[in-house]
C-alpha positions as CSV (number, residue, x, y, z in Angstrom):
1,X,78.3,40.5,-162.0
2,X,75.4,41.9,-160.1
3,X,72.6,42.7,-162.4
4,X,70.6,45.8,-160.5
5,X,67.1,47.3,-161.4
6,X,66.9,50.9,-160.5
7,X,63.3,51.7,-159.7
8,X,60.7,54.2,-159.1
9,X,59.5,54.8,-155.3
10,X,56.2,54.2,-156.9
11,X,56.9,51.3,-159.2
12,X,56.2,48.1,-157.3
13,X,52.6,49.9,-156.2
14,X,52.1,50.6,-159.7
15,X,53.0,47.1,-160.8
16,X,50.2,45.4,-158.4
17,X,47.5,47.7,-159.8
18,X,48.6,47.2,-163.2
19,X,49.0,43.1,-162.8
20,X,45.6,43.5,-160.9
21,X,43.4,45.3,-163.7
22,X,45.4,43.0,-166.7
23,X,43.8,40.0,-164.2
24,X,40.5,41.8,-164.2
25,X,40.3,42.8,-167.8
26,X,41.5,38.3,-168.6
27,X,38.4,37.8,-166.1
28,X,36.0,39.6,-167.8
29,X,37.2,38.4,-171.1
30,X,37.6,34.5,-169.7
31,X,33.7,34.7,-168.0
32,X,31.6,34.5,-170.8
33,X,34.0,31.6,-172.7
34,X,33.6,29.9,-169.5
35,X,29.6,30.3,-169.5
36,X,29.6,29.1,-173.3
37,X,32.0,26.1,-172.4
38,X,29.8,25.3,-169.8
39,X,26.6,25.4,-171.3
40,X,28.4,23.7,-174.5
41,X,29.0,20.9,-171.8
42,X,25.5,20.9,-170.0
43,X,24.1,20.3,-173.6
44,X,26.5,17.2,-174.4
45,X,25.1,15.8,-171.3
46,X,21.6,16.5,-171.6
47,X,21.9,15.3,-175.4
48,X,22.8,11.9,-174.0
């Protein structure tokens, strides 16, 4: 049985900008965990 998804003409175009600002917005909110990790790490080092 042939399971079909009936889209909008402007759904896939919406999906990529959607997907693309929700991997924007994890970015932003990734960035400054990175920067602490980091630093976290630089300290451990320099600590040795």
């Amino acid at each position: 049985m042939a399971h079909r998804h009936h889209h909008r003409p402007d759904g896939p175009c919406h999906f990529s900008l959607m997907s693309l600002s929700t991997y924007r917005r994890l970015l932003m909110a990734a960035a400054p965990l990175a920067l602490l990790w980091l630093a976290v790490a630089w300290a451990m080092g320099a600590w040795r």
